[in-house]
C-alpha positions in Angstrom: 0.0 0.0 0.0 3.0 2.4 0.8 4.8 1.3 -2.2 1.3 2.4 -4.3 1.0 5.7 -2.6 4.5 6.5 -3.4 4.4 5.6 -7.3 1.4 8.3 -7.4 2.3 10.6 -5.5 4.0 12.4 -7.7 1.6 12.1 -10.4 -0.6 13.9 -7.9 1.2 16.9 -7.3 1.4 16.8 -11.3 -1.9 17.1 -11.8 -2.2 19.9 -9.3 -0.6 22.2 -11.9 -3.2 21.5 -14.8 -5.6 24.2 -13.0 -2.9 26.8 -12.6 -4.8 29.6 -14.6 -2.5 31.9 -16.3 -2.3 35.7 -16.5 -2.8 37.4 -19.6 -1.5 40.7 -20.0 -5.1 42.1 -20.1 -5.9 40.0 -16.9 -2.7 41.4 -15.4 -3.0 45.2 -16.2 -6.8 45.2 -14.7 -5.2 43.8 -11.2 -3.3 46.9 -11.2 -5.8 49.3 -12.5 -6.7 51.5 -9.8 -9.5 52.4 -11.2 -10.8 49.1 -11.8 -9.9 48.3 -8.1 -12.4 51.2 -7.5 -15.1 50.5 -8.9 -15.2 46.9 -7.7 -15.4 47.8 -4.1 -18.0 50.5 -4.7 -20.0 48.1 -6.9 -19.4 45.7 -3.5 -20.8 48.2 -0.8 -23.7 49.1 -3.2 -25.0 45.4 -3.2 -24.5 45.0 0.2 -26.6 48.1 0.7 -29.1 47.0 -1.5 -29.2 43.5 0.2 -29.7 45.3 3.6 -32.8 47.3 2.3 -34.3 44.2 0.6 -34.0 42.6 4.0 -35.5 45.8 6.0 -38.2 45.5 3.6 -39.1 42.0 3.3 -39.7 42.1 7.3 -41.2 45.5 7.3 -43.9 43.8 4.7 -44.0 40.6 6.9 -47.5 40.1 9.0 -45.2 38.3 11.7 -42.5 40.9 12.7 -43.4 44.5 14.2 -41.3 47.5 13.8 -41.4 49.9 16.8 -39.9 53.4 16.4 -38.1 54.1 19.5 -36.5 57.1 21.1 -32.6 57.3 21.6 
């Protein structure tokens, strides 16, 4: 059984290699974009924000849950 895992072993950590994706120079020039870099994190905190208000409404519209407006 040793002997087996030893003869494919190393055909193993071959393999590992096929899904290696390499950059293209496009690919690698829109990593450093700063603009792009910009855009993706304000696309980011937009659908969070818009994931937060579907929420708020979904239970604000639910016959089950009751929202209160309390005083600070």
């Amino acid at each position: 059984m040793k002997k087996a895992l030893f003869l494919l072993l190393p055909s193993l950590l071959f393999c590992e290699k096929i899904y290696d994706t390499q950059l293209s120079k496009e690919n690698r020039a829109a990593m450093e974009n700063k603009k792009i870099k910009c855009r993706w994190v304000c696309d980011k905190k937009i659908y969070t924000e818009q994931k937060i208000s579907e929420a708020v409404s979904f239970y604000k519209n639910s016959k089950y849950y009751k929202f209160e407006k309390k005083g600070f």
